[in-house]
N, C-alpha and C positions, 0 to 999 in steps of 0.2 A: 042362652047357649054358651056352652066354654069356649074360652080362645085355645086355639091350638097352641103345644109350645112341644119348640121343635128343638133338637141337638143335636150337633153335627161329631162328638166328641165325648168323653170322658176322661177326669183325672181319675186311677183307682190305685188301689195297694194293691199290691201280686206279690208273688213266690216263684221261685222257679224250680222245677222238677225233681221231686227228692231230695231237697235243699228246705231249711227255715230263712233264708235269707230276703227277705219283704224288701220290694223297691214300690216307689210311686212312678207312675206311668201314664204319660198320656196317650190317650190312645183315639186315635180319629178315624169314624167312619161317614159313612153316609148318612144325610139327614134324612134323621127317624122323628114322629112325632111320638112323645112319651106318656103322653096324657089320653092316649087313644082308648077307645073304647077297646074291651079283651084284648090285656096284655101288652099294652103299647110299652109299656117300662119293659116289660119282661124279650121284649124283639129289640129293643137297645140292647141289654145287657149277654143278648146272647152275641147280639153284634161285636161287641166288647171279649167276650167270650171266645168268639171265631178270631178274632185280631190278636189276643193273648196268645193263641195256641201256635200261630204264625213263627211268634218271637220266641218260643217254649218255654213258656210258663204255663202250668198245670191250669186247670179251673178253677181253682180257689180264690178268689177275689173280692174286694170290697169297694165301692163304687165312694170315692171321696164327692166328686161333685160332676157335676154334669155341665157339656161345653155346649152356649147355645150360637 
């Protein structure tokens, strides 16, 4: 069986809304398991997603590393 591996956080690249101007950003949420059977990476990243939108930065992102 897999060990669960859990992350309470992400570093990623973002933009901000109608702008090319890319910052790194850490962005912290609640501990998700990413290794989850259906989609576990994909309910981080939307995590990540919802937390981006917060600070307005559009959707477009790239997930540099993952905080565990």
């Amino acid at each position: 069986m897999e060990t669960a591996i859990y992350v309470t956080g992400a570093k990623v690249s973002c933009k901000t809304r109608h702008k090319d101007n890319r910052h790194d950003r850490i962005v912290e949420f609640e501990k998700t398991q990413i290794n989850k059977e259906y989609w576990g990476d994909s309910l981080a990243k939307d995590k990540v997603r919802n937390e981006l939108h917060k600070l307005g930065f559009n959707s477009h992102f790239s997930v540099i590393e993952w905080i565990h």
